[in-house]
Structure formats: C-alpha cells, structure tokens
N, C-alpha and C positions, 0 to 999 in steps of 0.2 A: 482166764486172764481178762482184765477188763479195759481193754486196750484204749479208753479213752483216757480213763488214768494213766495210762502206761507213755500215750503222745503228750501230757499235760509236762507228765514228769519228764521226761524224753527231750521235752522244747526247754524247761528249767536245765537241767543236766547239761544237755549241749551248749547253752549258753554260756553257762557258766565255764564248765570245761574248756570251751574254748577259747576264753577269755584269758582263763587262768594259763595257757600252753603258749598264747599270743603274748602274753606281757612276758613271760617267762623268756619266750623269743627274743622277743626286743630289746629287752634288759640284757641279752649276753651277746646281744649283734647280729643278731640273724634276723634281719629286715630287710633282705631280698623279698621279692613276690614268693620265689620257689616258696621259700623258709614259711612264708603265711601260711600258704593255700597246704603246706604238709603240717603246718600246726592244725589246719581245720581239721584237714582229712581225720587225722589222729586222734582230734577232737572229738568228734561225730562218733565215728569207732568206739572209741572206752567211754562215753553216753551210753551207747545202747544197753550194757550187763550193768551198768549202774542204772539209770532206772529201770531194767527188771529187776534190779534186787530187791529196790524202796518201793517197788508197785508188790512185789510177795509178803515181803514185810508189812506193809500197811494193810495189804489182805486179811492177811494172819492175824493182824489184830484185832479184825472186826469181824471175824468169821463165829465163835463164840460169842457173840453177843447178844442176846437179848432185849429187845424192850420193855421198860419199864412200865408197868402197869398202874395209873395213882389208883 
C-alpha cells in the first residue's frame, strides 16, 4: 500500500464527500450543528474504503508496466 497515495486520495475523497453530504444537509433542512458535525463524521467514514479503492486501482494499473527503452 503506498499510503502517501492513499493520504493524497484520502484528503480529495474526504473533501469532497463531505461536501457533497453537507449541501445534501442543508438543502433538506438539516442545519443544526448536530446534523453538520454527523454529515462530517459520516463523511470521513465512507472516504476511507473509497480511497482505498482508487489507491488499488491506480496500483493495479502500473504494476505491469514497463519502461520504455528509445
């Protein structure tokens, strides 16, 4: 596991997920504090198995690869 990849994709993923769960929030009324800090939480959570997926996957793709010799 190349776990600097993994914090890169980790810190995009979270961001974004959380983004996506906070407006999701707001947009159907739930803009309490509680309702935030449990969109984060929740956030944070389903980032983690989503960048490991996209850190195997992008693995996987460069694991047979070769460089090219001119």
């Amino acid at each position: 596991m190349n776990w600097q990849l993994f914090s890169v994709i980790f810190t995009i993923a979270s961001g974004v997920t959380i983004g996506v769960l906070m407006t999701i929030a707001l947009v159907t009324g739930f803009d309490e504090a509680q309702h935030i800090v449990t969109a984060v939480i929740i956030g944070l959570v389903l980032s983690i198995p989503i960048a490991w997926i996209v850190v195997k996957k992008l693995q996987s793709l460069g694991v047979n690869k070769t460089p090219v010799t001119p």
